[in-house]
LODRENLUM-637249 format. One record per residue (C-alpha): x, y, z. Coordinates in pm, 1 decimal. Example, Ala and Ser with C-alpha at 12.3 -4.5 7.8 and 13.67 -1.06 7.14 Angstrom:
! residues 2
{r {1230.0; -450.0; 780.0}} {r {1367.0; -106.0; 714.0}} 
//
This chain:
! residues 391
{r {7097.4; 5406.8; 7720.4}} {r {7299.5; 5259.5; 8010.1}} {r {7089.5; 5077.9; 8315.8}} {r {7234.7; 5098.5; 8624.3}} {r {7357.8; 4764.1; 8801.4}} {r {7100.0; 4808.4; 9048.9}} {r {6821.9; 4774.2; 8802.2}} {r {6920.8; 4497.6; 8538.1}} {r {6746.9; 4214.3; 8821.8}} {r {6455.2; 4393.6; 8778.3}} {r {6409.4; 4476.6; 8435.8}} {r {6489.2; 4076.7; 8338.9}} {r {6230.9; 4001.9; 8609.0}} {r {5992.0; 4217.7; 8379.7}} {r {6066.1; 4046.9; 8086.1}} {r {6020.4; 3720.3; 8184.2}} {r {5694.6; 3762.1; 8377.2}} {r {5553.5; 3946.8; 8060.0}} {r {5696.6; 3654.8; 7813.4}} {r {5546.0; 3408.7; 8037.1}} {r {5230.8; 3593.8; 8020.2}} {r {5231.7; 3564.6; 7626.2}} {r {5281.0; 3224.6; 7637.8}} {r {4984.2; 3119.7; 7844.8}} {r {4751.2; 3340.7; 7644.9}} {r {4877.3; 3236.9; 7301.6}} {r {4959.6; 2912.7; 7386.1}} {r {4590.3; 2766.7; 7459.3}} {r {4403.3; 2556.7; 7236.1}} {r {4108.9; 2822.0; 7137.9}} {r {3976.3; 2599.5; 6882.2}} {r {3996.4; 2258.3; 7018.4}} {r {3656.4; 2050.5; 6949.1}} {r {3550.3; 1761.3; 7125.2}} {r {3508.8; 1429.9; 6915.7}} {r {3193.8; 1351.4; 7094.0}} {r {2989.1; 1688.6; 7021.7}} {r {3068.5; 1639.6; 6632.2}} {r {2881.6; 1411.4; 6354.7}} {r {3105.8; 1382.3; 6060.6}} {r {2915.6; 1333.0; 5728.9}} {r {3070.2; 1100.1; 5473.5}} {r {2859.6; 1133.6; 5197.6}} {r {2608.6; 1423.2; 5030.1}} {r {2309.6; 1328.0; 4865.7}} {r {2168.1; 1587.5; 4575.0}} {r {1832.6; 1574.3; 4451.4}} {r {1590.8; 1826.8; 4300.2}} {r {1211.7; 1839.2; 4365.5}} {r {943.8; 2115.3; 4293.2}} {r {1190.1; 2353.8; 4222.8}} {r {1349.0; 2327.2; 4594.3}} {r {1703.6; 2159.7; 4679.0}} {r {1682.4; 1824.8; 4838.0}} {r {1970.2; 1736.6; 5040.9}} {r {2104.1; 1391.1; 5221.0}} {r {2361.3; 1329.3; 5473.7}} {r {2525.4; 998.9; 5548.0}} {r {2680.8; 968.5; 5886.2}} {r {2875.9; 615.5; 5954.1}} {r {2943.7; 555.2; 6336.5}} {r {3312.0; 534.4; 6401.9}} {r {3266.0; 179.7; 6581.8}} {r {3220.4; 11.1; 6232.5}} {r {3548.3; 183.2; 6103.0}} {r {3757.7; 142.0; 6397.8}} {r {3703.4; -207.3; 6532.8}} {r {3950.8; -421.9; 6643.0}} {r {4012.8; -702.4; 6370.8}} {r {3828.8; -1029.4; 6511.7}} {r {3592.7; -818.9; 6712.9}} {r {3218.2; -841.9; 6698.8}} {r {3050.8; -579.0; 6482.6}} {r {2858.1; -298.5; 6715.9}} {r {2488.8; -370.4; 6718.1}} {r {2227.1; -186.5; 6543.7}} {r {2295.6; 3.6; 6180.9}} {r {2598.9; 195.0; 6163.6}} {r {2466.5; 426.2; 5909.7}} {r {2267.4; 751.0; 6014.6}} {r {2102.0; 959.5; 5727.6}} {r {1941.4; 1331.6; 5742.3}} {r {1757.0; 1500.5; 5485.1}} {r {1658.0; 1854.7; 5460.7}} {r {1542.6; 2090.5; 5126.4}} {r {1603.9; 2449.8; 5069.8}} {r {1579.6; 2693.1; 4791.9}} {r {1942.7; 2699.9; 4729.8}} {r {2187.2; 2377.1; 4778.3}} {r {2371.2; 2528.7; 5079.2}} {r {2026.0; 2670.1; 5226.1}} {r {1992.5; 2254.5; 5227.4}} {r {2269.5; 2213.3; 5371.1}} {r {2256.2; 2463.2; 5649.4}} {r {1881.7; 2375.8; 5714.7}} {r {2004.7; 2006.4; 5748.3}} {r {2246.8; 2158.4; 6027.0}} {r {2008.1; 2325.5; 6163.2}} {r {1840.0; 2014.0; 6231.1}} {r {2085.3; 1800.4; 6389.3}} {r {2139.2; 1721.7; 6738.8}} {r {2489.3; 1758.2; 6711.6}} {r {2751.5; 1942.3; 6512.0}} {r {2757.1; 1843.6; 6151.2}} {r {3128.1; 1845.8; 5955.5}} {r {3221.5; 1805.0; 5605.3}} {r {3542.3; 1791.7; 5655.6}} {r {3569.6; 1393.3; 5588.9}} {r {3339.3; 1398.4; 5307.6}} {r {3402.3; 1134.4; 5082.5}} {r {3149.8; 1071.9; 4833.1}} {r {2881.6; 1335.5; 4651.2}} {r {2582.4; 1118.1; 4481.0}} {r {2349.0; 1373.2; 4197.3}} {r {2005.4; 1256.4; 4127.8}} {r {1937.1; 1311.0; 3750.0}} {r {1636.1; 1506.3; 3820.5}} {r {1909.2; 1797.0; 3974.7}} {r {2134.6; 1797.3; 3655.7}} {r {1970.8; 2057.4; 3520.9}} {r {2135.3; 2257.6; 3837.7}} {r {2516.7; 2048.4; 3809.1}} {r {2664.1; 2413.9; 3768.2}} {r {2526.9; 2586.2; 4135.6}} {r {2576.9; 2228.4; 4314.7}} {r {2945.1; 2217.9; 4229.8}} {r {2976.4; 2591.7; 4293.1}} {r {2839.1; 2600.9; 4616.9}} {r {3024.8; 2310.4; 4712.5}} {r {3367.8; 2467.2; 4628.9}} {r {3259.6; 2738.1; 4839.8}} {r {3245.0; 2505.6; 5140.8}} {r {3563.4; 2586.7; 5284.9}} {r {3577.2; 2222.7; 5440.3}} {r {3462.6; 2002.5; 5123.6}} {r {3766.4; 1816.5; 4907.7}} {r {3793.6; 1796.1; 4523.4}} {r {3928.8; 1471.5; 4571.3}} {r {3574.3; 1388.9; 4684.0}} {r {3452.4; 1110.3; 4501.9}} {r {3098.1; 1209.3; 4239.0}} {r {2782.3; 1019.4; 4114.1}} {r {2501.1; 1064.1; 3916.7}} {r {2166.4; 794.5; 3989.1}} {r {1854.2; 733.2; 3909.0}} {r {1773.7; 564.0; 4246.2}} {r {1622.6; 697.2; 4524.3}} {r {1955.1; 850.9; 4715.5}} {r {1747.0; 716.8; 5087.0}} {r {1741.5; 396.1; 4903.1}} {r {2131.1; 432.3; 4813.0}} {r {2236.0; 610.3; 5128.0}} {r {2125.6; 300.1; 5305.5}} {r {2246.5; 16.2; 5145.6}} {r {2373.4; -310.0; 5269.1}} {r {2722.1; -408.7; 5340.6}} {r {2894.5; -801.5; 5309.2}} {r {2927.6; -938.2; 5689.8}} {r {2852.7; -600.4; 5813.7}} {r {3186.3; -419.9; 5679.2}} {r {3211.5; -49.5; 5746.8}} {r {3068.6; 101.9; 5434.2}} {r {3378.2; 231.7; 5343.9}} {r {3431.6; -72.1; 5142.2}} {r {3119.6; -30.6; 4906.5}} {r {3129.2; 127.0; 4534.5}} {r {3016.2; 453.8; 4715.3}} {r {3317.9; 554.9; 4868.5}} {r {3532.1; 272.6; 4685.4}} {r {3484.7; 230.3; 4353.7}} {r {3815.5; 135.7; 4257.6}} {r {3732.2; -223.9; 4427.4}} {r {3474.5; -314.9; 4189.9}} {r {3699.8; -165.6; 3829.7}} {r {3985.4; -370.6; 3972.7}} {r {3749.1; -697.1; 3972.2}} {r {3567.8; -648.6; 3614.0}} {r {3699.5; -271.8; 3434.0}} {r {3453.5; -66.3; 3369.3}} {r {3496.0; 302.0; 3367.2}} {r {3725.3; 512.9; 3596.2}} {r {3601.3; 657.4; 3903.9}} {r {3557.4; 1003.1; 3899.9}} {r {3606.9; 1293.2; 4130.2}} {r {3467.6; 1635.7; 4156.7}} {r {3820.3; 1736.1; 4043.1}} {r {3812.9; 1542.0; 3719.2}} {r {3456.9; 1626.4; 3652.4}} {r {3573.0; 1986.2; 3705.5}} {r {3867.0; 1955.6; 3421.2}} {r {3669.6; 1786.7; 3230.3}} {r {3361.9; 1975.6; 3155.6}} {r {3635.1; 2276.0; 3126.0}} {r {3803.1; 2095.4; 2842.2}} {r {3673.7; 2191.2; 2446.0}} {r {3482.5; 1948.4; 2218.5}} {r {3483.2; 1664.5; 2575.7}} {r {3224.9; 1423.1; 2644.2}} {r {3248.9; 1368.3; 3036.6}} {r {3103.5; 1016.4; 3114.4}} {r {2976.7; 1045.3; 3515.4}} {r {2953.4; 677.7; 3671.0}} {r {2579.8; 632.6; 3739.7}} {r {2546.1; 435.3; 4075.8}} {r {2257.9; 222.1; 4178.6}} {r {2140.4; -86.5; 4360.3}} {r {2194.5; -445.0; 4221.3}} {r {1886.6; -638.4; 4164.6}} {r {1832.4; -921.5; 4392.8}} {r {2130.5; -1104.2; 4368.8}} {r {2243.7; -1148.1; 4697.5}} {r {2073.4; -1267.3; 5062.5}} {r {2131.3; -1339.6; 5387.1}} {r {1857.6; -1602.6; 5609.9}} {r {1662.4; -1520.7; 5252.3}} {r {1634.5; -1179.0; 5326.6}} {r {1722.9; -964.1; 4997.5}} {r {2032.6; -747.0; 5025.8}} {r {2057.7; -426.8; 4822.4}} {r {2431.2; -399.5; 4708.9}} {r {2584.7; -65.1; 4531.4}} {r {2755.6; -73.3; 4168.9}} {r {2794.0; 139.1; 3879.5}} {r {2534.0; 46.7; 3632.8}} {r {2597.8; 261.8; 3306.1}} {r {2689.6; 632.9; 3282.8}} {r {2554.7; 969.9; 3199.2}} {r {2689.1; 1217.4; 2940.7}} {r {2752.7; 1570.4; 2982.5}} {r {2837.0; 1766.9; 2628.7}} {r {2902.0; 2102.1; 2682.9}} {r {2864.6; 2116.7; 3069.5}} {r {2485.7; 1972.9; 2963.2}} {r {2344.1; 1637.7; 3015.4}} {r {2293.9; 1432.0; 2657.8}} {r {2155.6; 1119.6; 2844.6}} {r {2212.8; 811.9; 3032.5}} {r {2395.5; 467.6; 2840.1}} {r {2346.1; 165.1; 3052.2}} {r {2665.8; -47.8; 3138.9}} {r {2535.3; -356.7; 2868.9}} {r {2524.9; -77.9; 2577.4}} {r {2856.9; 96.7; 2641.5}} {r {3089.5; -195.1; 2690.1}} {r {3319.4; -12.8; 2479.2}} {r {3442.1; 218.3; 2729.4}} {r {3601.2; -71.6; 2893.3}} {r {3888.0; -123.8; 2650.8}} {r {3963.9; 289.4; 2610.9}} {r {3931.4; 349.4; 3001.0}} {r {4295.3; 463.2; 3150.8}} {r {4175.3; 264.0; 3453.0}} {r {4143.0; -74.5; 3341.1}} {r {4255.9; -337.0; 3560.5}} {r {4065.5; -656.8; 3372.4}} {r {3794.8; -775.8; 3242.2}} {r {3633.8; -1128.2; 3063.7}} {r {3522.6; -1234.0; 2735.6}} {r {3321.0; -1520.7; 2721.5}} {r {3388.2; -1676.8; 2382.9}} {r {3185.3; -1985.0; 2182.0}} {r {3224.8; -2096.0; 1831.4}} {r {2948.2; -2400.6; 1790.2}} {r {2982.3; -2608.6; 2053.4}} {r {3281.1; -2516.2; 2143.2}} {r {3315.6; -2288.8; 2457.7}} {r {3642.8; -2072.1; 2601.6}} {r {3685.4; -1743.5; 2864.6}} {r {3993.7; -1528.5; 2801.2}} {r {4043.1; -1257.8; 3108.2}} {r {4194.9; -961.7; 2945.0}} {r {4536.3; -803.8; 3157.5}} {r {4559.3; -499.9; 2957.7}} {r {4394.6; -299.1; 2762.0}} {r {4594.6; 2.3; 2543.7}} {r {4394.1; 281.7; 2325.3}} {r {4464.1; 545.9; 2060.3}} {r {4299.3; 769.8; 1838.4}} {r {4476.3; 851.3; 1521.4}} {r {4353.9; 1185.0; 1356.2}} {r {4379.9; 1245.4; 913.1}} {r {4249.3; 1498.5; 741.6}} {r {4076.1; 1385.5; 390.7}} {r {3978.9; 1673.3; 181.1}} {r {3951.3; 1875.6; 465.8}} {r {3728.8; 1645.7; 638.1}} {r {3856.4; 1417.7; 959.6}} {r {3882.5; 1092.3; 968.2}} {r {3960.4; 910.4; 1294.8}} {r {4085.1; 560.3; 1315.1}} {r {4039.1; 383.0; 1697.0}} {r {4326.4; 89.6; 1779.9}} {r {4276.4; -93.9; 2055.1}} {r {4590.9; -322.7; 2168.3}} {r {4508.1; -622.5; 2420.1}} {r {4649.3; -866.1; 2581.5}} {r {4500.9; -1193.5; 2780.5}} {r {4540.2; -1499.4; 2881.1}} {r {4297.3; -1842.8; 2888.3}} {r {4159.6; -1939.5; 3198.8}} {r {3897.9; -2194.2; 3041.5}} {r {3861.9; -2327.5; 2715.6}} {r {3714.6; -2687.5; 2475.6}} {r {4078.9; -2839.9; 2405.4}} {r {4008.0; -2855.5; 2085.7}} {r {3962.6; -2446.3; 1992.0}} {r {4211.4; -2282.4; 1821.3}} {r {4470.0; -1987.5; 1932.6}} {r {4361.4; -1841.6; 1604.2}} {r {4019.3; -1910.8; 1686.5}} {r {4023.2; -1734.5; 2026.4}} {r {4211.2; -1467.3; 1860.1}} {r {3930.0; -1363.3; 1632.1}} {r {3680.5; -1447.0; 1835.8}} {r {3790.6; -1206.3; 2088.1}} {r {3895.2; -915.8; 1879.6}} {r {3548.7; -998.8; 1688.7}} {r {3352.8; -918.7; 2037.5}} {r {3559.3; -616.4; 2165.1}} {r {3517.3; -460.4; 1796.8}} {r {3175.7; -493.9; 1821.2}} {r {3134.0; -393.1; 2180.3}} {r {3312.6; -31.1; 2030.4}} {r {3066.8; 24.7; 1738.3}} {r {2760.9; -25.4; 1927.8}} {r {2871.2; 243.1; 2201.3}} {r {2972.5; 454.4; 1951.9}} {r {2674.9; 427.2; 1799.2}} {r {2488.3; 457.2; 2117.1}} {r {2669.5; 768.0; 2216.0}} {r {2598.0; 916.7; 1838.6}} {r {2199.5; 841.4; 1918.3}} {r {2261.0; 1054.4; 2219.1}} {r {2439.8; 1364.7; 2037.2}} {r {2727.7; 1267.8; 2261.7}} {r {3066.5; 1194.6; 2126.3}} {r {3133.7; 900.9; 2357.7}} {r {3498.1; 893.8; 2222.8}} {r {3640.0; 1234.8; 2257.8}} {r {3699.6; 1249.2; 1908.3}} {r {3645.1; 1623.1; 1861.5}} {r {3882.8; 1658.5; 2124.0}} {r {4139.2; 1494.2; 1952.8}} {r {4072.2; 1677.7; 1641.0}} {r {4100.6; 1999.5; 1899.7}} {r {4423.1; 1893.1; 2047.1}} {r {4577.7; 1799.1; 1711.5}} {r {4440.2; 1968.0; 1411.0}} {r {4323.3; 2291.7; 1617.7}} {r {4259.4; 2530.1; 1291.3}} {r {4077.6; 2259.7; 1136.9}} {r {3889.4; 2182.5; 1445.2}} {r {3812.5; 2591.5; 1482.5}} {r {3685.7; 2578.3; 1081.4}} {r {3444.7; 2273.9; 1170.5}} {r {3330.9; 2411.6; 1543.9}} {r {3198.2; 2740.7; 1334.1}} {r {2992.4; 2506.9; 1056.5}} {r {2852.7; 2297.3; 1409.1}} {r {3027.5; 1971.7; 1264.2}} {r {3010.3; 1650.6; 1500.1}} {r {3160.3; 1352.6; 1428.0}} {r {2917.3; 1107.7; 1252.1}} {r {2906.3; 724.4; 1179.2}} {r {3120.9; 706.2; 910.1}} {r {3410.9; 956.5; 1085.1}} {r {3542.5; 642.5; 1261.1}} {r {3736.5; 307.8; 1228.5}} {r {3821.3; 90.5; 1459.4}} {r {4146.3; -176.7; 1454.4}} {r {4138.0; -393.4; 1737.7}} {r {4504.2; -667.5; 1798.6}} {r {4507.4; -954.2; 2049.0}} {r {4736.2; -1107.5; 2207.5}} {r {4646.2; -1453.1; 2403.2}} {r {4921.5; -1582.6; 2653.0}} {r {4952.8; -1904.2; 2900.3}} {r {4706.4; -2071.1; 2614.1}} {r {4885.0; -2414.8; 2584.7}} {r {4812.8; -2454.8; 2986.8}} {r {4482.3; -2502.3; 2984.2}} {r {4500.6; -2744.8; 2634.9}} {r {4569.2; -3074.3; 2779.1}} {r {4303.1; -3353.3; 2845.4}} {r {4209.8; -3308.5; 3170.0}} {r {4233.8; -3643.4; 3408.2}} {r {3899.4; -3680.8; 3336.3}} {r {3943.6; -3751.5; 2979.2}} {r {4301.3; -3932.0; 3092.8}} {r {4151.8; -4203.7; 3264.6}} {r {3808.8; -4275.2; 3058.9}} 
//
């Protein structure tokens, strides 16, 4: 249809008063939020008491994560904690909102800490928390045996945001002394999914009294052993000194140190690296694993008068035994600490499906273990010392 001359002004009037219309009613920010009228939790607490949900919130105030670098730290404690029950974990959680003075967000949670007394729930906890629309997988997960108010409101090295603890950075303390690998909700997830795998869930708690300040005692974080899930069940808890083991097969490891001693002679060899694999046979139908461990150090203190070959045995002497004792401690526990089966799964599946059908676990004879090391930088550290040079 043809519009007369007369009327094209107007009609282009009309369409740009109606597009400018548009514009300033789509245009707004509908859902803008104000800093100030939300509380951002950083870290969930689980517990499970009298058959009712328990649940914690840390808050940390943004002053002690934002500060300028040389400033003074904000006065007072930068840590905020809320605790609510209800009869399912996100009636907790919604009663704990209920509560607040302000609005509460997950949407910077960082951290999710599961008393051992709520295991027997794991499955509805990590459901309901993948049904939070605003909650992470990336989200950092720990088991305890500590009181999570006692956790949630730990101490922190010249008042440091908390950021820097084992709670919402555990990677700090593996990269200092390996222990096992931090886990998420994610890998918890994929693990209890996969067949015939023994998921190993840090366990954190509170350091005994090994630090002060003006002699007052300071409760630090760290991961002090870990608990074992077969099956998507809980087998029990192995305390860091009984599963050393796990340090040399961990995918994580950074370092770690061996003191060694042979009479009176005395050494310490840091470990660099640390490289594991299972090798799977079939004897007569039966498997037979075999556990090599590859390593590689270097000296950092030692008697000049010990031996490289000496170190060397002395060193794959301790890590062997570290592995047969948490194997052993695993096999105590019904749990196979190793993954075996699941290497028996992944590479002799028909096999694996002929043994899952007869209940067969691995047992203490299923396993051998073949541990190499390799010292470097040793001759450094062998020289007299100008102690002995000038007596």
């Amino acid at each position: 249809m043809t519009i007369p001359a007369n009327l094209r002004g107007y009609v282009k009037s009309v369409k740009a008063t109606i597009a400018i219309c548009i514009m300033l009613v789509t245009g707004g920010c509908w859902d803008e939020v104000n800093l100030q009228d939300v509380s951002y939790i950083s870290a969930i607490g689980v517990d499970y008491v009298d058959d009712k949900f328990v649940v914690y919130a840390q808050m940390i105030s943004f002053g002690v994560i934002a500060k300028q670098e040389g400033g003074a730290p904000p006065p007072g404690n930068p840590i905020w904690i809320g605790k609510h029950e209800g009869n399912t974990n996100l009636a907790a959680v919604f009663n704990l909102m209920d509560s607040s003075q302000y609005k509460l967000s997950l949407n910077h949670l960082k951290s999710v800490v599961i008393h051992e007394r709520a295991f027997k729930e794991m499955k509805q906890i990590i459901d309901s928390l993948n049904r939070l629309s605003s909650t992470r997988f990336n989200s950092f997960i720990f088991g305890t045996k500590t009181d999570i108010n006692e956790l949630f409101t730990m101490d922190m090295l010249f008042n440091k945001t908390p950021l820097t603890t084992p709670l919402y950075a555990p990677q700090i303390e593996n990269n200092q002394n390996s222990y096992v690998e931090p886990m998420t909700l994610q890998s918890f997830v994929r693990d209890a999914l996969e067949p015939a795998m023994s998921v190993k869930l840090p366990s954190l708690s509170i350091l005994p009294d090994e630090w002060e300040n003006n002699k007052k005692k300071l409760n630090f974080l760290t991961i002090d052993g870990v608990f074992l899930f077969n099956e998507k069940k809980p087998s029990g808890y192995v305390s860091r000194a009984k599963s050393e083991g796990l340090i040399w097969i961990g995918k994580a490891f950074k370092r770690s140190l061996i003191p060694i001693q042979v009479e009176d002679k005395r050494a310490s060899v840091v470990v660099d690296s640390a490289n594991s694999k299972v090798k799977v046979s079939m004897d007569n139908n039966n498997p037979q694993f075999v556990l090599k461990v590859n390593l590689t150090g270097h000296l950092i203190e030692a008697s000049s008068d010990i031996s490289d070959d000496q170190l060397i045995e002395q060193v794959e002497k301790t890590v062997k035994k570290q592995l047969k004792d948490t194997y052993a401690r695993g096999l105590a526990l019904n749990a196979d600490i190793y993954d075996l089966e699941h290497q028996l799964y992944r590479h002799h599946n028909k096999a694996w499906k002929r043994l899952a059908k007869e209940n067969w676990r691995p047992g203490p004879k299923d396993l051998a273990i073949e541990v190499k090391c390799k010292i470097t930088k040793e001759s450094e550290l062998r020289t007299k010392s100008e102690l002995e040079l000038h007596t």
